[in-house]
C-alpha positions as CSV (number, residue, x, y, z in Angstrom):
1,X,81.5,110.7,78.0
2,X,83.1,114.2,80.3
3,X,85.3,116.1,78.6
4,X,87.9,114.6,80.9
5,X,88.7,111.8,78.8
6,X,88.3,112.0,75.2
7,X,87.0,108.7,73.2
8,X,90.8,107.5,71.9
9,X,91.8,107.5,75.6
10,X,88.6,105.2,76.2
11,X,89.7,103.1,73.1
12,X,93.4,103.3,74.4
13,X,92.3,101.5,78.0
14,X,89.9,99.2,76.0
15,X,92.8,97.9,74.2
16,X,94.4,97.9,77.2
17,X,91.8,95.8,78.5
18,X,92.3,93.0,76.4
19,X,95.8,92.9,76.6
20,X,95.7,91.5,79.9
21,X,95.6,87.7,78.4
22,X,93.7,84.9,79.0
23,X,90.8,86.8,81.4
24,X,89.3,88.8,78.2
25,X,86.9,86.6,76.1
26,X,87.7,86.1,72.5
27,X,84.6,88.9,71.3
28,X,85.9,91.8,73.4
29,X,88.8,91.6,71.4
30,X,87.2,91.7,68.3
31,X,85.0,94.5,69.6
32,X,88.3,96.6,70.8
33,X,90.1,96.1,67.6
34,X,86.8,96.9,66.1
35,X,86.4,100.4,67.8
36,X,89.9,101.6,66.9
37,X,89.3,100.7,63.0
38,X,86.3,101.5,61.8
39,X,86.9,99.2,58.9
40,X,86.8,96.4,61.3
41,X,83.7,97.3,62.9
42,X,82.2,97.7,59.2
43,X,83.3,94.0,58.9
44,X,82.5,92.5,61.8
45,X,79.2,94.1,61.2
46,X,78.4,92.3,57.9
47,X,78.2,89.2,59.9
48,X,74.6,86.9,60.0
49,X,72.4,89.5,61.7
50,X,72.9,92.7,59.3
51,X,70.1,95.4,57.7
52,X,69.5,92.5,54.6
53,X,68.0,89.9,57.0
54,X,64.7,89.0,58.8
55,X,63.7,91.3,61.7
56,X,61.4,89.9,64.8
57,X,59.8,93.0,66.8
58,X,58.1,91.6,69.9
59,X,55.4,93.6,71.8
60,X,54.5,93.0,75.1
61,X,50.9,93.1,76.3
62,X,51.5,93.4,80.3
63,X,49.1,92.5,82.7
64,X,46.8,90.2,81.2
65,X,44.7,91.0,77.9
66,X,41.3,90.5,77.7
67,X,41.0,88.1,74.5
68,X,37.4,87.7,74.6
69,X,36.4,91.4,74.0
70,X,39.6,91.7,71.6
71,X,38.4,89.1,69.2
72,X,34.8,89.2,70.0
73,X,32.1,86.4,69.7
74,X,29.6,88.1,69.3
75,X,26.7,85.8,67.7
76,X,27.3,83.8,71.2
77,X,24.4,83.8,73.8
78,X,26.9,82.6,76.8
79,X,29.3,85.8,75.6
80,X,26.7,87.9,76.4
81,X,25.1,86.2,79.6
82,X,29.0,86.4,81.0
83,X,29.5,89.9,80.3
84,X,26.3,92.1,80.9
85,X,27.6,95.6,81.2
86,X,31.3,94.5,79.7
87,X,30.5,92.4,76.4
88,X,31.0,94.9,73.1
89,X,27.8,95.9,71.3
90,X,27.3,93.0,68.6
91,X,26.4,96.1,65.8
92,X,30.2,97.9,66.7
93,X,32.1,95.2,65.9
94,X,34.5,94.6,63.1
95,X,33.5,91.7,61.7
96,X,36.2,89.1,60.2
97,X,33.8,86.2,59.8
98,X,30.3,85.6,60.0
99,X,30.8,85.0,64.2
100,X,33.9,86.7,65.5
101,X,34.7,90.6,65.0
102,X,37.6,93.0,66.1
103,X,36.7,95.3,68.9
104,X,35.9,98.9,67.4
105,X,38.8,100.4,69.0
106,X,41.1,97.9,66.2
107,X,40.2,99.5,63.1
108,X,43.4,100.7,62.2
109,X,44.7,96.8,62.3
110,X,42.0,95.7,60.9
111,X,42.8,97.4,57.7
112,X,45.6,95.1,57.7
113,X,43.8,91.9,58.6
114,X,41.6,92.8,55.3
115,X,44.8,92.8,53.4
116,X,46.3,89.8,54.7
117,X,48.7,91.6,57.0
118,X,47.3,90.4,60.0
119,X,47.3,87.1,61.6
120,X,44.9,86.2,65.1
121,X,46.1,83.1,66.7
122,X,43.1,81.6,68.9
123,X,42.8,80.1,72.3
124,X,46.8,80.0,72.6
125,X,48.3,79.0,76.5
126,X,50.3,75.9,77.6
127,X,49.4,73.2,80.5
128,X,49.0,73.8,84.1
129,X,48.6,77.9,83.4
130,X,49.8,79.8,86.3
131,X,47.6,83.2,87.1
132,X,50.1,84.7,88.5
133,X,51.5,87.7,86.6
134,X,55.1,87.2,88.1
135,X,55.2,83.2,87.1
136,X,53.1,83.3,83.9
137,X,55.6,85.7,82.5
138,X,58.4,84.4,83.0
139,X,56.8,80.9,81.6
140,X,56.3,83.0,77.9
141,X,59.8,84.7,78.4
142,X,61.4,81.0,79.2
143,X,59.3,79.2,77.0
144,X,59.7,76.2,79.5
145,X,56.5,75.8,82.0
146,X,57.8,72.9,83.4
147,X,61.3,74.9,84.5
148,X,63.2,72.9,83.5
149,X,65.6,74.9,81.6
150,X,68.4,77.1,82.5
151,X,66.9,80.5,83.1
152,X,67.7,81.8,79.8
153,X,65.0,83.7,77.6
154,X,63.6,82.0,74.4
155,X,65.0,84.8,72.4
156,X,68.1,84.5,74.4
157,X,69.1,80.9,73.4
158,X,68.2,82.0,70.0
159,X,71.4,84.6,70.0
160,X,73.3,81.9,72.0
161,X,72.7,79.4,69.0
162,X,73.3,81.5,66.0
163,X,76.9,82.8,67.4
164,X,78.7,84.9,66.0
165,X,76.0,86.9,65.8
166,X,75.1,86.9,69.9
167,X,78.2,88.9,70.0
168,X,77.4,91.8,68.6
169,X,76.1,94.0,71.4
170,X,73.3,95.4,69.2
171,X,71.8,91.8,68.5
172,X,68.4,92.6,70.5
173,X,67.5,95.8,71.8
174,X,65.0,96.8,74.1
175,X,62.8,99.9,74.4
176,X,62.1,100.2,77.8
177,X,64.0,100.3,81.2
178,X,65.1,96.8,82.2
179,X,65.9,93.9,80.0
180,X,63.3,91.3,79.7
181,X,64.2,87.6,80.8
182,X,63.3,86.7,76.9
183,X,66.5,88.5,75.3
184,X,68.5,87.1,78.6
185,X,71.2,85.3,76.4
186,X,74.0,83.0,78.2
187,X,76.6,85.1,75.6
188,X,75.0,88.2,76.5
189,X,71.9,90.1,77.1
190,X,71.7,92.4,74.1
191,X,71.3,96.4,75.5
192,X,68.0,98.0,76.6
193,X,67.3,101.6,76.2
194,X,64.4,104.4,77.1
195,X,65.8,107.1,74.7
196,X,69.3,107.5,72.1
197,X,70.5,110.6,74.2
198,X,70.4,108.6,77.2
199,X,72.3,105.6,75.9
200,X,75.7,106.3,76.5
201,X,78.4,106.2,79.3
202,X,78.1,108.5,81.5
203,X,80.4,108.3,84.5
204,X,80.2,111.6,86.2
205,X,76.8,111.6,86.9
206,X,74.8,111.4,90.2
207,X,78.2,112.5,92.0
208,X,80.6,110.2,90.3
209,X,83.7,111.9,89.8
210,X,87.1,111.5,88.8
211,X,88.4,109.0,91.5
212,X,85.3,106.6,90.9
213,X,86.4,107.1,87.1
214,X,89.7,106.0,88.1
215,X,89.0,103.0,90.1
216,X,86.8,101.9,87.5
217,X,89.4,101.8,85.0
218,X,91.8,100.3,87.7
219,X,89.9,97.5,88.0
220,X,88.9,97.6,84.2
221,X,92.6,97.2,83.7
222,X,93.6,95.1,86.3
223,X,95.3,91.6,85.8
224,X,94.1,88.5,86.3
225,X,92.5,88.3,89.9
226,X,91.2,84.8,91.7
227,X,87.5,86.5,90.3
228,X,87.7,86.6,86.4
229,X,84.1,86.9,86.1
230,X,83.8,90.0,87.9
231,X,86.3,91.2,85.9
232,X,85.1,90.3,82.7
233,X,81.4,91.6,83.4
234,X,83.0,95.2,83.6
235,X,84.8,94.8,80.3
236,X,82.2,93.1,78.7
237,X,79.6,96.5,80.2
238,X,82.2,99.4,79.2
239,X,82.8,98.3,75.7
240,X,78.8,97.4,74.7
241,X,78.6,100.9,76.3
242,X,80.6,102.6,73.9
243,X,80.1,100.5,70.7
244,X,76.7,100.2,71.1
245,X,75.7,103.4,72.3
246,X,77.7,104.8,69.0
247,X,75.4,102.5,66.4
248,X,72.2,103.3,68.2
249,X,72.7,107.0,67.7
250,X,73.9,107.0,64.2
251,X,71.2,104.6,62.7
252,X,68.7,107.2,64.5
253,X,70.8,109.9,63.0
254,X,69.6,108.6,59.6
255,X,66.0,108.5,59.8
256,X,63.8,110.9,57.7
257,X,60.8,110.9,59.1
258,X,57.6,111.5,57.7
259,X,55.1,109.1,59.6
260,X,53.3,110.5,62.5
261,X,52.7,108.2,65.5
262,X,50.6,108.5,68.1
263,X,51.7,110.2,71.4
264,X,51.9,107.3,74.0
265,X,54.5,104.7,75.0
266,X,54.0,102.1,72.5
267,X,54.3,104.6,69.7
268,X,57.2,106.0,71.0
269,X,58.9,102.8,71.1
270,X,57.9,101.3,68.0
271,X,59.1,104.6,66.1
272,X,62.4,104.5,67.9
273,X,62.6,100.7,66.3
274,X,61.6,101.9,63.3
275,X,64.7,104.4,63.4
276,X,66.9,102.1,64.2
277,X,66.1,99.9,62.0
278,X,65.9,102.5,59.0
279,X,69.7,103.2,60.5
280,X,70.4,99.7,59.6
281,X,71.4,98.7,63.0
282,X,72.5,95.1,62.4
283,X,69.3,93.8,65.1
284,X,67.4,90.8,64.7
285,X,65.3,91.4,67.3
286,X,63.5,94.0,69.3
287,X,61.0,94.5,72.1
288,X,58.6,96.6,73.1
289,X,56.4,97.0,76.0
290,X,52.8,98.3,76.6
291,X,51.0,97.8,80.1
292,X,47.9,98.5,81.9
293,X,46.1,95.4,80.9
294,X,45.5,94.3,84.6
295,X,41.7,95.5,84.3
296,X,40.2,93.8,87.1
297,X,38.2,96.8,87.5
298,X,36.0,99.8,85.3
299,X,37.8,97.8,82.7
300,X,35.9,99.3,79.9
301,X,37.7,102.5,79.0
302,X,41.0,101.4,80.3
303,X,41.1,98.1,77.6
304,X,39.6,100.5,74.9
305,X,42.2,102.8,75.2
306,X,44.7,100.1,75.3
307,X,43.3,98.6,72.1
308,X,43.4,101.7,70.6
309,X,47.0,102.1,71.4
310,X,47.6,98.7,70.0
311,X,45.8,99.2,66.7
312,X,47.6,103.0,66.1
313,X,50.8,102.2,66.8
314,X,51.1,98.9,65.1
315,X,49.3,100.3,61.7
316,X,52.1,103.7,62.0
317,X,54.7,101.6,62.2
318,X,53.6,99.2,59.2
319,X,53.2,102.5,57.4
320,X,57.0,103.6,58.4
321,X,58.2,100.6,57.3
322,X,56.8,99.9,53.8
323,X,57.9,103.4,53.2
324,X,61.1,102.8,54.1
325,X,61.3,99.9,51.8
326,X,61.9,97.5,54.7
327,X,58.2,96.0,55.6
328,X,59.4,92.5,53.9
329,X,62.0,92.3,56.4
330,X,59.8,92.7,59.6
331,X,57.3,90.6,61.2
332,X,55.3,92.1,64.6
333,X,54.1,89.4,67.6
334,X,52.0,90.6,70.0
335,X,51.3,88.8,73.2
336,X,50.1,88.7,76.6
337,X,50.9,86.6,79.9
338,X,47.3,85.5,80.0
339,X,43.9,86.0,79.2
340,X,40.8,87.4,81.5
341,X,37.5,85.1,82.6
342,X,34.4,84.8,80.8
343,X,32.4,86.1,83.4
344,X,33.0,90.0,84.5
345,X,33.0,90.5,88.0
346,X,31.3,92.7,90.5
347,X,33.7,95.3,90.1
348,X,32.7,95.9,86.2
349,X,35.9,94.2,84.9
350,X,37.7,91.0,84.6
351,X,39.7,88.6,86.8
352,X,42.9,86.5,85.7
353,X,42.2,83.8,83.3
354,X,44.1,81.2,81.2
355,X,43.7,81.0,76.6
356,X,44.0,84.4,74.9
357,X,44.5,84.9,71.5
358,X,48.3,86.0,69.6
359,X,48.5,88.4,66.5
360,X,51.5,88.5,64.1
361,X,51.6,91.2,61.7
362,X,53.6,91.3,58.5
363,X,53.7,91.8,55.2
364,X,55.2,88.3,54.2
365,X,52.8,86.8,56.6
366,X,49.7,84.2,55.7
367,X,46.7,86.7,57.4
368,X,43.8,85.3,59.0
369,X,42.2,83.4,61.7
370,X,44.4,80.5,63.2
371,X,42.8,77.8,65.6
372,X,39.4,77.2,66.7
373,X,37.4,79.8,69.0
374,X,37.6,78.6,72.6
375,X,34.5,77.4,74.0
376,X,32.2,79.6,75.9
377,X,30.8,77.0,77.9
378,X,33.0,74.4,78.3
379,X,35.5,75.9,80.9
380,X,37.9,75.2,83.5
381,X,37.2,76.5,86.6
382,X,35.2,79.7,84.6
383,X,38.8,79.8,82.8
384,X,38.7,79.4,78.5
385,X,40.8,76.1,77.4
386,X,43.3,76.3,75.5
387,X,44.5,74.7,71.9
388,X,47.8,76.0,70.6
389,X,50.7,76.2,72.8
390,X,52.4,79.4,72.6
391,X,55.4,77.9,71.6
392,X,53.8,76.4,68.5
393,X,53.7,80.1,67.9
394,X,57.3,80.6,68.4
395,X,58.8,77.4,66.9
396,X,57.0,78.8,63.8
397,X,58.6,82.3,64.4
398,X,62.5,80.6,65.0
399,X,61.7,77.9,62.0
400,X,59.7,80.2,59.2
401,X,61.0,83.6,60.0
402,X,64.5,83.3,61.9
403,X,66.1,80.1,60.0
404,X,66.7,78.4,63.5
405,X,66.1,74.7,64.9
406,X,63.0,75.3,67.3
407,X,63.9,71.7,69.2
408,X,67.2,73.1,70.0
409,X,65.5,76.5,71.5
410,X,62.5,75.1,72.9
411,X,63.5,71.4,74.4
412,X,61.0,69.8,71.4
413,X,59.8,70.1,67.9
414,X,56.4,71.8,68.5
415,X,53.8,72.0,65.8
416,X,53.6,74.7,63.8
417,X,50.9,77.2,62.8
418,X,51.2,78.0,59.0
419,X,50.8,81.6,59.7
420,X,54.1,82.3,57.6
């Protein structure tokens, strides 16, 4: 905020704001009242979603993850056959049973499969898979293949059913630079943020000055025009900006430290959750991103260095968290859009394909193998079948770990996987 306007004169015209009537929703003027007594916002803060509750942290495999040299097959003939320059050495591999192994590059989690911290969901997709990056994305943030629903994310009708707590700005947060469809909530969208410092309003930046400032308050202040939308999307943005910003900076404010991570963008985000959620930021859900797993070609040392990325970052941040005193609280899913073919192509990587496997991490979780290893041989169009539907996966999550109705989230019951 400029030195212009101090933050009582922002709280003074957010007050202001809902005194207009009838235009302001019921929660901005719970958040207003909230920002000018902080006793208030301590209360409405003890609401279903605080630090004593379950935590989900979602992480985002982008691009398509090879599944087949992640959890490796490696007493399989047709495994090798497929991949001759791609398929991992059958004497590297980190063997969980007597015919499927970790890739190398997974040690680090696989310290935590061995203690039963780890769980592998196999051959997971849904009918009719799309290949397309764009389309089979927006299928896991949905949940709804058949598009049926209204294009609200999975996690997103999760807020919108468990109100009041979709109301709290800080409900889901995002590390990264644009919201993903999943948190897309009909209530509202959660924030998304790429650092604390960042996270704040600033509205003198990039040449906005002082008149801009001013019409921007005009209309925040405005009465009630023939366009109450409009008018409420700018109330609703300037007061997550300031309550939310405030909470993410003082839950980081409180972290100690102590864990090192490793330097890349996955470990950069998961330590900032693990910050915030030290801070006790009243979150029941996060997200985090990794990409890169596009590897249609040289796909070798790309993938290995993504799987390495995985397996450090996850393991830190399991670390962080059980010294905190907090790793009962969290459970990690890991996914990707879709998997890669069994064959490798001529360009020494691998083309879009269709099952992949899932892996939840947690310390409250049932480890192990889930589901039978797809087939090598029995295929669709060179594609591996798939036998769980993903949101088998996440009617267990909303059932086991977030106490919500997975037939009201998803459109149907689901079956679960006992993985919790």
């Amino acid at each position: 905020m400029r030195q212009g306007m101090t933050r009582r004169e922002f709280v003074k015209k957010g007050l202001t704001i809902v005194a207009v009537g009838m235009t302001a929703p019921s929660f901005l003027t719970r958040t207003a009242l909230a920002l000018n007594n902080p006793w208030d916002l301590a209360q409405a803060q003890s609401r279903p979603g605080t630090p004593d509750e379950n935590i989900l942290v979602v992480v985002q495999m982008g691009g398509g993850n090879d599944g087949l040299n992640t959890l490796v097959p490696f007493t399989e003939d047709a495994y090798y056959r497929a991949r001759p320059t791609l398929a991992v050495p059958q004497k590297d591999v980190l063997r969980v049973t007597d015919t499927l192994g970790l890739h190398p590059n997974l040690g680090k989690v696989k310290g935590l499969y061995d203690k039963g911290a780890m769980a592998v969901i196999q051959g997971v997709g849904y009918p009719n898979p799309s290949r397309s990056h764009f389309k089979s994305m927006e299928i896991w943030h949905t949940a709804d293949p058949e598009g049926r629903v209204v294009r609200y994310g999975w996690i997103g009708r999760y807020f919108d059913s468990k109100c009041p707590v979709c109301e709290q700005p800080t409900v889901g947060v995002n590390v990264g630079p644009a919201m993903p469809l999943a948190l897309k909530a009909e209530s509202g969208n959660g924030v998304t943020l790429e650092t604390p410092e960042t996270f704040q309003w600033m509205p003198s930046m990039n040449g906005i000055g002082e008149k801009e400032e001013m019409e921007l308050f005009r209309l925040l202040n405005a009465p009630a025009t023939n366009e109450p939308g409009t008018i409420d999307f700018l109330r609703h943005t300037a007061m997550n900006a300031v309550i939310s910003s405030e909470r993410v900076r003082e839950a980081v404010g409180k972290y100690k430290g102590g864990i090192e991570y490793p330097n890349n963008r996955l470990g950069y985000g998961l330590k900032l959750i693990a910050q915030m959620i030290a801070g006790n930021l009243s979150t029941k859900v996060y997200y985090a991103n990794m990409t890169g797993f596009d590897t249609h070609a040289a796909q070798r040392g790309v993938h290995e260095a993504l799987l390495r990325e995985l397996a450090e970052g996850v393991e830190a941040f399991y670390r962080d968290l059980e010294a905190q005193g907090n790793a009962d609280r969290v459970l990690v899913l890991a996914f990707s859009e879709f998997g890669r073919r069994v064959a490798e192509n001529g360009s020494a990587g691998t083309d879009h394909g269709m099952a992949a496997p899932m892996f939840v991490f947690g310390k409250r979780i049932k480890g192990g193998l889930y589901g039978q290893h797809p087939s090598l041989t029995d295929l669709v169009e060179g594609d591996l079948k798939h036998a769980i539907d993903f949101r088998s996966v996440y009617a267990t999550v909303l059932d086991k770990w977030l106490g919500a109705d997975p037939a009201k989230i998803l459109g149907a019951p689901f079956e679960r996987v006992p993985f919790i």
